[in-house]
N, CA, C and O of each residue as an XYZ file, in Angstrom:
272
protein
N      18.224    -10.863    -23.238
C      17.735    -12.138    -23.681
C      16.218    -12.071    -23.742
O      15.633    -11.473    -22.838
N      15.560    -12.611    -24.687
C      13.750    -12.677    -24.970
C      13.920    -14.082    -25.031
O      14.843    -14.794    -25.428
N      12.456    -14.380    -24.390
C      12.172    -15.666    -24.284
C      10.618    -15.877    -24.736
O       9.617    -15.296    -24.318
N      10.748    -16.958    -25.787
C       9.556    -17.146    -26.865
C       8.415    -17.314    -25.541
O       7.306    -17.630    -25.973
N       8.457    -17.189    -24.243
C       7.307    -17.402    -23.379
C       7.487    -18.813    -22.503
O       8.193    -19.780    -22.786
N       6.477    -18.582    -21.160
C       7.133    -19.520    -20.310
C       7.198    -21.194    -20.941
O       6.822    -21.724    -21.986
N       7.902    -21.680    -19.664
C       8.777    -22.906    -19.949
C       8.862    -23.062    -21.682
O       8.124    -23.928    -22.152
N       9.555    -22.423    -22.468
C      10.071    -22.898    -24.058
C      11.463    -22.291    -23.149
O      11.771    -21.715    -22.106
N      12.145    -23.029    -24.678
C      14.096    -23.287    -24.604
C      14.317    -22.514    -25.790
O      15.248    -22.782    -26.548
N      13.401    -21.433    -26.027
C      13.225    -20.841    -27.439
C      14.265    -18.769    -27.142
O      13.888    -17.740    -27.703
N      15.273    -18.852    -26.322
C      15.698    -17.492    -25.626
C      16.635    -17.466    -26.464
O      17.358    -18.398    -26.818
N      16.635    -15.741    -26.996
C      17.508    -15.314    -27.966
C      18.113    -13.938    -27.419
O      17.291    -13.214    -26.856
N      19.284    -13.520    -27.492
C      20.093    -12.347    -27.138
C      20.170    -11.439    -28.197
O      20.788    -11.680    -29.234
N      19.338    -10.018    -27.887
C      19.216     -9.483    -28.161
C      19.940     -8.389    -28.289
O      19.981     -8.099    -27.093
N      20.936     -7.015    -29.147
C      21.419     -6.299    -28.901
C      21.095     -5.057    -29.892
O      21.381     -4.959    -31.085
N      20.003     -3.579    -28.544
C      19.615     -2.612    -29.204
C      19.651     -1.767    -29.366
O      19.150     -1.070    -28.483
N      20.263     -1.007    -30.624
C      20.936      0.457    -30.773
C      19.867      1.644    -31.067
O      20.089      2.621    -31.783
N      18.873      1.412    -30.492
C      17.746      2.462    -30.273
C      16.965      1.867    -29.296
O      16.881      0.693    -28.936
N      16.268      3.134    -28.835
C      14.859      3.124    -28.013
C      14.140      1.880    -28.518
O      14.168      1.570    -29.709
N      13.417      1.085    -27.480
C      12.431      0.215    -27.658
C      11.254      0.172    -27.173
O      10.918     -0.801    -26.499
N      10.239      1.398    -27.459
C       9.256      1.322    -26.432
C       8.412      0.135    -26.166
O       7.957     -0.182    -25.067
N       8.276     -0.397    -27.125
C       7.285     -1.705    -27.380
C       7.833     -2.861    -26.696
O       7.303     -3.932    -26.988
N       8.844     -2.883    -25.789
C       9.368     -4.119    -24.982
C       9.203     -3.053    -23.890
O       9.198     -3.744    -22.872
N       9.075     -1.880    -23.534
C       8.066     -1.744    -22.038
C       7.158     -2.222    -21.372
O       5.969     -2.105    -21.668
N       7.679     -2.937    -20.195
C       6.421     -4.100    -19.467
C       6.608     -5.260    -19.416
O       6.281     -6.090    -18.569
N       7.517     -5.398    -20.970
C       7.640     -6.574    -21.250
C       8.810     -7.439    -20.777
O       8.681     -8.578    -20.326
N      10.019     -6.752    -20.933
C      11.451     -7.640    -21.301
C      12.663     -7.043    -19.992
O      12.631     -5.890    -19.560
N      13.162     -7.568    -19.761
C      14.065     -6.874    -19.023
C      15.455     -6.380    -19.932
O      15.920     -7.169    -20.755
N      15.846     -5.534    -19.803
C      17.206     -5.074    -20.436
C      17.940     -3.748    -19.733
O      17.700     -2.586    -19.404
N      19.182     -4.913    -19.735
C      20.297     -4.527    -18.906
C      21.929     -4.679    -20.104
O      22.092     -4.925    -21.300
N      22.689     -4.420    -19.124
C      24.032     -4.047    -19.646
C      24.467     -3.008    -20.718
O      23.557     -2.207    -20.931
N      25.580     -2.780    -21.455
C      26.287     -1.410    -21.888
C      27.418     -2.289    -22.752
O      27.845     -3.374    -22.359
N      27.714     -1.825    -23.640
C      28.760     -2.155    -25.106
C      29.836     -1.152    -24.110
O      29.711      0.021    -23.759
N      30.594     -1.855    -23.920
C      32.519     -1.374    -23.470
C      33.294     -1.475    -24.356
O      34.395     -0.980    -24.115
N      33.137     -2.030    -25.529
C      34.290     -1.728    -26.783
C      33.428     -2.640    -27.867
O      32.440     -3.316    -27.582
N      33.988     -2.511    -29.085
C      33.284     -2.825    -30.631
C      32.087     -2.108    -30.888
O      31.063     -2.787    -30.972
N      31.988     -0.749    -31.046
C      30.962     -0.511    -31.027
C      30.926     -0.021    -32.668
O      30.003      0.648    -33.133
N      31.917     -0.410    -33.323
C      32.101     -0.001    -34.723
C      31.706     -1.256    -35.081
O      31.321     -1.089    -36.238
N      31.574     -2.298    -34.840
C      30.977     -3.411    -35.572
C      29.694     -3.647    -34.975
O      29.146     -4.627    -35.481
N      29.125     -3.170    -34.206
C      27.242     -3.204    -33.959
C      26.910     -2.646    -34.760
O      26.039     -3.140    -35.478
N      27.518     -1.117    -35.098
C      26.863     -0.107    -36.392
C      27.225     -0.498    -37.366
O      26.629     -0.032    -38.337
N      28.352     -1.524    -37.664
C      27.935     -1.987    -38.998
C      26.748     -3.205    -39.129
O      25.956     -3.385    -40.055
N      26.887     -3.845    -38.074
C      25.838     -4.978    -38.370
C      24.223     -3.784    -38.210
O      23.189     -4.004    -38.842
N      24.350     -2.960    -37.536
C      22.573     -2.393    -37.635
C      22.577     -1.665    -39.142
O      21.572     -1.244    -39.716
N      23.537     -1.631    -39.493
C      23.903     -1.133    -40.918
C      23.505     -1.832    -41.989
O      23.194     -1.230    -43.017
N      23.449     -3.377    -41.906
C      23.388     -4.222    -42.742
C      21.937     -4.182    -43.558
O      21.036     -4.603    -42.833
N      21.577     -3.866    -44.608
C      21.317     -3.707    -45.387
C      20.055     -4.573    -45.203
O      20.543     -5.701    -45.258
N      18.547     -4.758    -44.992
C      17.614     -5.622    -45.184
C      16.581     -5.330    -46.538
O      16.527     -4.410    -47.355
N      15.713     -6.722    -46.322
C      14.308     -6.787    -47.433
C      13.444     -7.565    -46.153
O      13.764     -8.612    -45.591
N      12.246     -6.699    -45.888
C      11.410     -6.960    -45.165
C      11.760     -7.692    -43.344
O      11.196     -8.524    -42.634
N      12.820     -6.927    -43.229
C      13.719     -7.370    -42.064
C      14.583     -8.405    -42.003
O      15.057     -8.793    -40.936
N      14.802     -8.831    -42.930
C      16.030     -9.499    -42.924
C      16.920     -9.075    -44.130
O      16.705     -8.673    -45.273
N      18.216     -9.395    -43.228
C      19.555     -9.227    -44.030
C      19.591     -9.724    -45.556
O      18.813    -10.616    -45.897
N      20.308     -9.270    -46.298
C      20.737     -9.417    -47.330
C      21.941     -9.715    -47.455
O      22.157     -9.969    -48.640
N      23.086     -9.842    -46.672
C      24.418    -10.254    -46.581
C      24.247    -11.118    -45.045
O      23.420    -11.009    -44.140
N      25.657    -12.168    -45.271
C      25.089    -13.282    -43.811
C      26.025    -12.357    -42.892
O      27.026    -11.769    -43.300
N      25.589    -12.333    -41.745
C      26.058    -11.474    -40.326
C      26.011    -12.330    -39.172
O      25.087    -12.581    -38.399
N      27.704    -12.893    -39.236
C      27.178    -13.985    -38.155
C      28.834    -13.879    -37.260
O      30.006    -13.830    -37.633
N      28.152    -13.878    -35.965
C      29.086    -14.305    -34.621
C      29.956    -15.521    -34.863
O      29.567    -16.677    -35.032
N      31.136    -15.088    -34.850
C      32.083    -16.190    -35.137
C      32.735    -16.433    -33.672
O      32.689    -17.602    -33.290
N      33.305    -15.541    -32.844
C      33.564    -15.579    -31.697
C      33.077    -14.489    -30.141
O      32.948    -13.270    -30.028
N      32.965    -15.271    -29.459
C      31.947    -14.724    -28.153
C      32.831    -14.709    -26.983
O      33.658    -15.612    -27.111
N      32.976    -14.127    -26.017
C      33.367    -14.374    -24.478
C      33.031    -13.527    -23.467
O      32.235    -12.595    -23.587
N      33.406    -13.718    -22.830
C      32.734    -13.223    -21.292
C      34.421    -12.005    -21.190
O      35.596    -12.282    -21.432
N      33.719    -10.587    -20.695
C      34.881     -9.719    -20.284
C      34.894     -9.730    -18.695
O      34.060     -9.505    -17.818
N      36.144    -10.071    -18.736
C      36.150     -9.839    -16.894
C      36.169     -8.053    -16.257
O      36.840     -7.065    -16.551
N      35.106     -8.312    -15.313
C      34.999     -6.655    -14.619
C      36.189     -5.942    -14.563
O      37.272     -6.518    -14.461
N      36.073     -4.691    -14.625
C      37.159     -3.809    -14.318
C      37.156     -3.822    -12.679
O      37.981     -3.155    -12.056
């Protein structure tokens, strides 16, 4: 999660399929992809113009996996 800076309601979840040196210092990041990992590479797949998409790529359903 990044947060536009203190007290804002501006926090977005982030998910990154490469190295990020430039959030060193900065961000905390934690956790690991346990299954779908064929649909992250298609969404990092998705096709941009000046960083954004060109086709809509959107989360239709979300949940919480319970621990092994």
């Amino acid at each position: 999660m990044v947060s536009a800076g203190a007290h804002r309601n501006g926090s977005v979840f982030h998910i990154s399929t490469h190295a990020c040196p430039h959030l060193d210092g900065r961000s905390v990041v934690f956790g690991r992809v346990v299954g779908g990992v064929e649909v992250l590479e298609a969404v990092a797949n998705t096709y941009t113009i000046r960083g954004r998409p060109v086709a809509v790529v959107r989360v239709e359903e979300a949940g919480v996996m319970e621990a092994e």
